[in-house]
C-alpha positions in Angstrom: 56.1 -22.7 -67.0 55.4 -19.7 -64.3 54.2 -22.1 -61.8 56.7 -24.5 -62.4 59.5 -22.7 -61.6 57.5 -21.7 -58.7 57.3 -25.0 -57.2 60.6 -25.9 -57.6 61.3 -22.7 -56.1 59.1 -23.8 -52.9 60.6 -27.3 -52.4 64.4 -25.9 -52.4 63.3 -23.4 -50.2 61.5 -25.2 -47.7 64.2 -27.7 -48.0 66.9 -25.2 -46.4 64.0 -23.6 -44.4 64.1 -27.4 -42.8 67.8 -27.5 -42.7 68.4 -23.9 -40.9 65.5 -24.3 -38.6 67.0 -28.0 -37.1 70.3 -26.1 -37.1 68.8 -23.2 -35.1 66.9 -25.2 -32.8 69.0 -28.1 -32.6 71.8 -25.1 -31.1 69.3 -23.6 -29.0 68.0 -27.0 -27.7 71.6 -27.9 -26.8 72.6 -24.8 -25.2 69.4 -24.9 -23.0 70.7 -28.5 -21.9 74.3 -27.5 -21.6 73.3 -24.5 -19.2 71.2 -26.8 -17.2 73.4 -29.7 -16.5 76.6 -27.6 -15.3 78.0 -28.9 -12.3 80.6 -27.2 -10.2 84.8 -27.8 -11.5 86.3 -30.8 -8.8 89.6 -29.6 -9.9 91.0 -26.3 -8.6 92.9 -25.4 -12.2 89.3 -24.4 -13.5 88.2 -22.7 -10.6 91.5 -20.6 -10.5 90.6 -19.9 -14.0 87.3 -18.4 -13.0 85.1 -21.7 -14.3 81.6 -21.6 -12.9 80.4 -25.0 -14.1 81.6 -27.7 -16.3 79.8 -30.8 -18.3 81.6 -34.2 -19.2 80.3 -35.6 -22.0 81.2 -38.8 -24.7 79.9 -38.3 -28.0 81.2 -40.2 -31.4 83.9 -42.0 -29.6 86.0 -38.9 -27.9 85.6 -36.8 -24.6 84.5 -33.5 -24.2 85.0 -30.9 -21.4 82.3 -28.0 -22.1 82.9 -25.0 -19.4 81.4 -22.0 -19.2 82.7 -19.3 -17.2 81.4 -17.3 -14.6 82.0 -14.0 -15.9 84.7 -14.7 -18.9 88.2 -15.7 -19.1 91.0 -14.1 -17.9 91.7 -13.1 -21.6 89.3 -13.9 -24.4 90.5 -15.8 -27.4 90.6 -14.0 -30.9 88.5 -16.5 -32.5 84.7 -16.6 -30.6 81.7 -19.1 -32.1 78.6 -16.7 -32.7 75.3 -18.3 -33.0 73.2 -16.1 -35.3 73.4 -17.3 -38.9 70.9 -20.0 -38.0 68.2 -17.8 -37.1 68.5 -15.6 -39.5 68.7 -18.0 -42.2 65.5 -19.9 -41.3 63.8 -16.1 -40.8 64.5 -15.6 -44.1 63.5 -18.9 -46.2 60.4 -18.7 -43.8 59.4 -15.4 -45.0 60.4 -16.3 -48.7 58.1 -19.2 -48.2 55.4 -17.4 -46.8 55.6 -14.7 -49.4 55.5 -17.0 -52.3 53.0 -19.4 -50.6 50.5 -17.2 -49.2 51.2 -13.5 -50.1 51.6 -13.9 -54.2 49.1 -16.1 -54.3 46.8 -14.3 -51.6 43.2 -14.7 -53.1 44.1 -18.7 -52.9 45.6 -19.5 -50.1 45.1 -16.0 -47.3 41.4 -15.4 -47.9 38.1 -17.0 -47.0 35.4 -14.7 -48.4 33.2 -16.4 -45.7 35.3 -14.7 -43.3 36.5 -11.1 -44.8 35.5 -10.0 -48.2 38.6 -7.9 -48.8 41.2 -7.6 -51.7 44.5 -9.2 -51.7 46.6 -6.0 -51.1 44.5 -5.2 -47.6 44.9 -9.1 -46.5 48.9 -8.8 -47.3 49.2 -5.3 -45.6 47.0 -6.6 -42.1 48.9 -10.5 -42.5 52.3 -8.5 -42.3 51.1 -6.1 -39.7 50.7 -9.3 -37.6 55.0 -9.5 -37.5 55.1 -6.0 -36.8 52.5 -5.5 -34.1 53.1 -8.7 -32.2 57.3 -7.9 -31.9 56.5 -3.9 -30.9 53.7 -5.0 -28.1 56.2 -8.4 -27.1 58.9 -6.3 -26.7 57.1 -4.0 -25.0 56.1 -6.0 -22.2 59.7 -7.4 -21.9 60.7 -4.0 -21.0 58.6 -2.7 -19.1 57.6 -5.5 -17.1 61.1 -7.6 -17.3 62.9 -6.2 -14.6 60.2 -5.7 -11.9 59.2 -7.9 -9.2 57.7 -11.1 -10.5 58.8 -9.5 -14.2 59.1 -13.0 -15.4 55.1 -14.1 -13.8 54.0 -10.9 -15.5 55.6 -11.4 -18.9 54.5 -14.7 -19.5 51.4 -13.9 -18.2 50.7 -10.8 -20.5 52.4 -12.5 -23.5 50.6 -15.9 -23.2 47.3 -13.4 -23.3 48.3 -11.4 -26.2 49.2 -14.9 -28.0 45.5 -16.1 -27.7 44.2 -12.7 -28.8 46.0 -12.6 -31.8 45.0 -16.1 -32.8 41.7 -15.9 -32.1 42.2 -12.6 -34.5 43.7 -14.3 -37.1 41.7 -17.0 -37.1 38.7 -14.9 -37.7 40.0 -12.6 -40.0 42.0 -15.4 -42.6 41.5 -18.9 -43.8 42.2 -21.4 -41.3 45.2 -22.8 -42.7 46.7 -19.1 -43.3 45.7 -18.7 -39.9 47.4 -21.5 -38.1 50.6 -20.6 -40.0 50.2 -16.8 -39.6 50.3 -17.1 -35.5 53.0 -19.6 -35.9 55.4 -17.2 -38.3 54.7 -14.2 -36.1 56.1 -15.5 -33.0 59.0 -16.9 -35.3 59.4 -13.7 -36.2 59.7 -12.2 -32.6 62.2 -15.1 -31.6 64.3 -13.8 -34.8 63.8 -10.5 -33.4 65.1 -11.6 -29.9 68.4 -12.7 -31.7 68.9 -10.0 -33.9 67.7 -6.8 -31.5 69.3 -7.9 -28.0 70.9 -11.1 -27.7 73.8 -10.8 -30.0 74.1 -7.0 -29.9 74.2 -7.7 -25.9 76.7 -10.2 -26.7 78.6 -7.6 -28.4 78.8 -4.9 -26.0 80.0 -7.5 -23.2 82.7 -8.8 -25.7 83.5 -5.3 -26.5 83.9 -4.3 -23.0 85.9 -6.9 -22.0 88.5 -6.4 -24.6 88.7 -2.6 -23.5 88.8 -3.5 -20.1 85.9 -1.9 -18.9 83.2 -3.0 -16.5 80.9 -5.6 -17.8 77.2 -4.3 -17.6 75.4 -7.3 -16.1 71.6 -6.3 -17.8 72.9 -7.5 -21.6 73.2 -10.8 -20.0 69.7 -10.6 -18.0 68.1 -9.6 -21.0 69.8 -12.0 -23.1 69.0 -15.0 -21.0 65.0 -13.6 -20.5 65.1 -13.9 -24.0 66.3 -16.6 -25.0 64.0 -18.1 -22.2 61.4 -17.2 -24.3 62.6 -18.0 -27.4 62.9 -21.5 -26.0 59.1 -22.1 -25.0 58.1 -20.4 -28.3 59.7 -23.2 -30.2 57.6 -26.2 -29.8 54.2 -24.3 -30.9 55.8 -22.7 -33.6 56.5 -26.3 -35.2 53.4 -27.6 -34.5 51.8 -24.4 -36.3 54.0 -24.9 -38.8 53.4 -28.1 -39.8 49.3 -27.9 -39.4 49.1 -26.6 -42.8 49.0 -30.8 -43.5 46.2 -31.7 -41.1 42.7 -29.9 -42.4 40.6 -31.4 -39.3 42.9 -29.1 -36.7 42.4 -25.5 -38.9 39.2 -26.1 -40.3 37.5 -26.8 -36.7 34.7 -24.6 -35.8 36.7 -23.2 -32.9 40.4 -23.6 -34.7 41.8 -20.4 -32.3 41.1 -22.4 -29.4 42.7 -25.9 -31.4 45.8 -24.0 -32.0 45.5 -22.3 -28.6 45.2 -25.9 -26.7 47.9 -27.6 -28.9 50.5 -24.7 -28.1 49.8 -25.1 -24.4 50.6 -28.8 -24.6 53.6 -28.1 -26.6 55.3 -25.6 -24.0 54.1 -27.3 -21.1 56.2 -30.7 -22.6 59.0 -28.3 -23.3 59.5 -27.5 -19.8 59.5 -30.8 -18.9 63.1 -31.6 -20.8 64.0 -27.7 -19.6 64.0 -28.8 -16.0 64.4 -32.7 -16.3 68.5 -31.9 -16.5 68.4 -29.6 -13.7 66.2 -32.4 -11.8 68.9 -34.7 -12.6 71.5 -32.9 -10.6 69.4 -32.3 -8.0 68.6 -28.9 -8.7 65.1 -28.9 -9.3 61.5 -31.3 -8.6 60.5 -33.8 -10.8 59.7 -32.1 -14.1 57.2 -35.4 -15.0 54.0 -33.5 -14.1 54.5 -30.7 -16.5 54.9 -33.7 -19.0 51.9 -34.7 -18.1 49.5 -31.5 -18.6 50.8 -30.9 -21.8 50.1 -35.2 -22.9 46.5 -34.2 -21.0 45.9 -30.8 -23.1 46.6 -32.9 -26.1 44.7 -35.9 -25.2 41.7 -34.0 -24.1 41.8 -31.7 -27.4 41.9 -34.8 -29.4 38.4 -36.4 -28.2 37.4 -32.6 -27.6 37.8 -32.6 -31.8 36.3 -36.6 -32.3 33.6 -35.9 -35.2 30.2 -37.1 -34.2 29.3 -40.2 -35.4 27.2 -40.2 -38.5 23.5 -42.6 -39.0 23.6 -44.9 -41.4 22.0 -44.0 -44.0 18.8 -45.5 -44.8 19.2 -49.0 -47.0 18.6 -47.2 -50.6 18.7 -48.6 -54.2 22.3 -48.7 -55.3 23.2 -46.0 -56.9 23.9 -45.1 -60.6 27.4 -45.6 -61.7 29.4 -42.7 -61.9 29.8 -41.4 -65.6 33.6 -39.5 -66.2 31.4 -36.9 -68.2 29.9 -36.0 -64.4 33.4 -35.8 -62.9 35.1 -33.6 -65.7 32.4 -30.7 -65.2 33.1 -31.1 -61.9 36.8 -30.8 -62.2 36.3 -28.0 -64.8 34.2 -26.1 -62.1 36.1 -26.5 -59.1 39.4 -27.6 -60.2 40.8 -25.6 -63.6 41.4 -22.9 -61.9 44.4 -24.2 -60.0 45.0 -26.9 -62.5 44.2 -25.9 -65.9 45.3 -24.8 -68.9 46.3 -21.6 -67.7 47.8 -22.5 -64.0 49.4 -26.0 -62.8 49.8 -25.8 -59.4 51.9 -27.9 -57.6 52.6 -29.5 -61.4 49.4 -30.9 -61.6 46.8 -30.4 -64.6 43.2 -32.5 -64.8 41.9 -31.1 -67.9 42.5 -34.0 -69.8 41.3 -37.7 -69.1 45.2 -38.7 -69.5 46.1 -36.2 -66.5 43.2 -36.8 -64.6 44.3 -40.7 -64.6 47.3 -40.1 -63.8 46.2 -38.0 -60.6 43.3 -39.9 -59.3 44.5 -41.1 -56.4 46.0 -37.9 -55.5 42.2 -36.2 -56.5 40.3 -38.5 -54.3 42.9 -38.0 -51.3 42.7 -34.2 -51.5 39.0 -33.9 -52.5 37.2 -36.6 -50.5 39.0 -38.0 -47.7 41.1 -34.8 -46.7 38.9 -32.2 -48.7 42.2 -29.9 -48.6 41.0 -28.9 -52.3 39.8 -27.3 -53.5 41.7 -24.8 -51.6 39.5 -22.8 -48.7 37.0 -24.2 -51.1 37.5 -20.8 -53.0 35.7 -22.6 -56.0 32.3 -23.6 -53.5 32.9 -27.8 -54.5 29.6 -29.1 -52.4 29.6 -32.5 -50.2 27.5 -33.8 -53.5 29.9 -33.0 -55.9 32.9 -34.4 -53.7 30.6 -37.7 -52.8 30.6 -38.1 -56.6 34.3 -37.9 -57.6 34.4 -41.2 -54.2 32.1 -42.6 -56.1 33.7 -42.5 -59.0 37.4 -43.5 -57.8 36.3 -46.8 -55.6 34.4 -47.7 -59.0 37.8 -48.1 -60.6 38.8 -44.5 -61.3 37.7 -45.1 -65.2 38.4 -42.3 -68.0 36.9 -44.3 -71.2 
């Protein structure tokens, strides 16, 4: 009953994980838009009023008149719109996730003994040290290099290197698919920071300020806008990291830092195009296209980089022996009871019966011979003879009797 409670627990919250997270980005996406597609006010009313720039838009059948001012309106209303909840929310069911996914069950899912022979409480302790080191050294190099000459060059620069250092890190220290989701939570974790360290407390002090009367200190709003720069260019890998946990071939590559590494650079490098195609439309900026284009190359290229080699036929053989379900149940009780026994269901699912395992054999030859997700990290040691078997034994018919 233990484990499943816990799955119900997963699929509600990764369900408002997915609901948070399109609100948060969804916001941020927009935002990112609105501020690049600002045109000057025609009318002198809103520049009077201190407008800067000004979007017409038609959405749902009515007209909207987004400004935003230069500095802020003459008098600020009582009732402001904050945007926070929606990344704090989707921090939040994403570490819940995480926890529950990864850190309870950590000898599963975080290790590969292949790779580090440690106990569960060292992985969990270095796996959260990840969130804490990454957002100390990221913000570290936000401040100290962010107002400089060329702060913005350096930053990226330094940040983009100290994102491929701690994936290739990760990548050799836990199992692949740990890994992948690891880098991709960390820099989740550092946009969340972003919101909940400086923008909105920069936010604050300007409101604050302005409702006292007092001078406006323009570095909340640099900082503010560096990071939410950020923030927007970290989105696009984070997704892709977090939904490789589905795709075995990408985090169980030989070189799977350098797959993660490759598919993040094609992500930001297509998120710059829409960043600067608004700006480009108002004749603001050059054709974004060719940024669209390196990130559709880095993907391409990674994509027949990864192409398996092709395997010999085999040579012509007698056919072999049909598959006895005697063969397949001690290979199930081997590799498989662990997970999905008597004991432990996971994910709901039990094949220590004929009954259960007929009523999950499609889903045992998916995850065991095409995919070979499971046995998971193959903590159990299932060989390609053993998982050539239970093929055999599903395109036969799948039989139980």
């Amino acid at each position: 009953m233990e484990s499943y409670y816990l799955d119900w627990a997963n699929l509600l919250l990764r369900w408002v994980h997915v609901i948070t997270a399109i609100a948060w980005i969804g916001a941020s996406f927009y935002f990112v838009m609105l501020d690049n597609s600002l045109e000057k006010p025609q009318d002198q009313e809103s520049l009077d009023k201190g407008v800067g720039g000004e979007q017409w838009a038609v959405h749902g059948g009515g007209f909207y008149n987004m400004q935003k001012y230069a500095l802020a309106p003459k008098k600020l209303p009582d009732h402001l719109h904050w945007s926070y909840w929606e990344s704090y929310s989707t921090w939040i069911t994403g570490f819940s996730l995480f926890t529950m996914s990864y850190l309870w069950n950590a000898s599963t899912y975080l290790i590969d003994k292949s790779k580090m022979d440690w106990q569960p409480g060292a992985a969990i302790a270095v796996a959260l040290a990840f969130f804490v080191v990454f957002w100390m050294v990221y913000d570290g190099i936000c401040q100290i290099f962010g107002r400089r000459k060329h702060g913005d060059t350096i930053v990226g620069v330094l940040i983009a290197v100290f994102i491929a250092f701690a994936t290739w890190l990760a990548c050799q220290w836990f199992a692949g698919r740990a890994a992948f989701l690891l880098v991709g939570a960390m820099m989740a974790t550092t946009m969340s920071g972003n919101v909940f360290f400086w923008i909105i407390p920069g936010q604050r002090k300007n409101v604050a300020a302005l409702r006292e009367g007092r001078p406006v200190d323009p570095v909340h709003g640099q900082r503010g806008k560096q990071r939410s720069v950020h923030n927007t260019y970290f989105t696009l890998p984070v997704l892709f990291a977090m939904l490789s946990n589905h795709y075995s071939f990408a985090y169980t590559h030989k070189y799977n830092w350098i797959v993660l590494l490759l598919i993040m650079l094609g992500g930001a490098a297509i998120r710059q195009f829409f960043v600067v195609r608004h700006r480009f439309k108002l004749g603001n900026a050059g054709n974004p296209l060719p940024y669209a284009l390196v990130g559709i190359v880095v993907l391409g290229l990674t994509i027949v980089w990864m192409k398996p080699e092709p395997v010999a036929a085999p040579a012509v053989a007698a056919a072999a022996p049909a598959v006895q379900f005697k063969d397949v149940q001690k290979v199930l009780e081997q590799r498989c009871f662990m997970c999905h026994g008597p004991a432990v269901q996971m994910k709901n699912v039990r094949v220590d019966s004929p009954e259960q395992v007929a009523a999950h054999a499609q889903a045992i030859y998916q995850q065991v011979v095409v995919t070979k997700i499971m046995p998971m990290n193959n903590a159990t040691g299932i060989t390609d003879e053993e998982r050539a078997l239970v093929g055999r034994w599903f395109q036969a018919g799948a039989k139980t009797n």
